[in-house]
N, C-alpha and C positions, 0 to 999 in steps of 0.2 A: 484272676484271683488277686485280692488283695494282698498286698506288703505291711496290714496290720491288723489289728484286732481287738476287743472290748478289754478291758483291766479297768475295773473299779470303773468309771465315771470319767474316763478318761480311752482316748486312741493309744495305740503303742506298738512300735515297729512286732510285729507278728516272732522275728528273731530275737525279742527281750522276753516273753511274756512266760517260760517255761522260768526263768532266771527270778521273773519278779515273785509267781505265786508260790516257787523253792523259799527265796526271802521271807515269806511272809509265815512259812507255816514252819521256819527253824524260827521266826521270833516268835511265836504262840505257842508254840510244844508244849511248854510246861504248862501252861494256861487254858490247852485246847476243851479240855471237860470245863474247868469252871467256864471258860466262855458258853460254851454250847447249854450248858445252867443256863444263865441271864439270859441270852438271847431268846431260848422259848420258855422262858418262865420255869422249866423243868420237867417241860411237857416231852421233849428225850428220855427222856428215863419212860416211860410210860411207851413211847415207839420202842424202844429199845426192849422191853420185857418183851411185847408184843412179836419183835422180832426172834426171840430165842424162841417165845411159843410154836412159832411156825415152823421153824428151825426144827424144832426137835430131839435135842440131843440124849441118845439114850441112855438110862440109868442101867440097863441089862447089861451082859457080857459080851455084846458084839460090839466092836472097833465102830466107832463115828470117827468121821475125820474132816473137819471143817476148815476152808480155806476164805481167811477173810480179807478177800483185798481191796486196798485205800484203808487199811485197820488200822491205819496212827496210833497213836497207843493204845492199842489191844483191847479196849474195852469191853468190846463183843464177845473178842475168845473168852477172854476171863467170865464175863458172864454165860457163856456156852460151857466152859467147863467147869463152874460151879453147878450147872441146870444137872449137868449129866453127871453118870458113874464115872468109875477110874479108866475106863475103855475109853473117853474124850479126847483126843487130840487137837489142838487148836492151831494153824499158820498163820500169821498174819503178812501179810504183805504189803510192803509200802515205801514208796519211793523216797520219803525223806527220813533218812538215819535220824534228826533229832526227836519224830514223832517215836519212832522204833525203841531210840533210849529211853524216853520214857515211859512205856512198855516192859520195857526190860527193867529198867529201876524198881517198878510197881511188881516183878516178876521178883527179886529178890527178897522182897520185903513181906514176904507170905502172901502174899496173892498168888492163887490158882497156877498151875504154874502152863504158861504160854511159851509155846515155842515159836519165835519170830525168825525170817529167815529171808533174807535177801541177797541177791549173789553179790559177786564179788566184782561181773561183767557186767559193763552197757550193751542195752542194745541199741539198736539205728535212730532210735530218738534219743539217746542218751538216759533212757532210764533204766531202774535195776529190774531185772529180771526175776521171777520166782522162781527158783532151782532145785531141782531133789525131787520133785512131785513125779511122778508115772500116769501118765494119761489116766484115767479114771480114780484115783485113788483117792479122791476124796468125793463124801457123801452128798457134802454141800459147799456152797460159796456162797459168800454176803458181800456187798460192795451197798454205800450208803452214805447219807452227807452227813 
């Protein structure tokens, strides 16, 4: 096995590369929607409707319970709990706190409201863990670039 691995356009000892792609996505955080705009023209928003379509989320009185993980700032929950009724519950999951904050920001300021939740423990790769869930409890899960 090798001792490195691909980053960008470049080699990189395999023990940097968790450290580099952390660096990158606390200096984008605030940026990450508008980047993901330019980049495909805005053609996201259109995967992303597409992706709640499938999803589902019910407007009835039964509990949905969606767990989105790699959900950077939330944007999927939020739009899963605006699709659905008051019964929507949304997790997001996501290894880097600055995406989560701003998640959370967007959560104070009248957006839908999202509950994000990451522990407080590492695991063996040193990332956070989703915590609180009970084997089946949720109806769905999105992970997505």
């Amino acid at each position: 096995m090798s001792d490195t691995t691909h980053f960008g356009f470049r080699n990189v000892p395999l023990a940097d590369k968790q450290r580099r792609v952390d660096e990158v996505f606390h200096k984008v955080a605030r940026r990450y929607d508008l980047m993901n705009d330019l980049m495909s023209g805005g053609l996201h928003r259109a995967w992303k409707d597409a992706l709640i379509t499938a999803l589902g989320p019910t407007k009835s009185a039964r509990t949905y319970e969606l767990l989105d993980v790699a959900g950077g700032t939330g944007d999927i929950a939020f739009r899963a709990v605006a699709a659905g009724g008051p019964n929507v519950r949304a997790i997001v999951a996501d290894i880097n706190g600055d995406m989560l904050a701003v998640g959370r920001e967007s959560a104070n300021h009248g957006q839908p409201l999202c509950l994000s939740r990451s522990a407080e423990r590492k695991n063996d790769h040193g990332h956070q863990d989703c915590c609180g869930l009970n084997d089946g409890s949720c109806r769905q899960a999105s992970a997505r670039f």
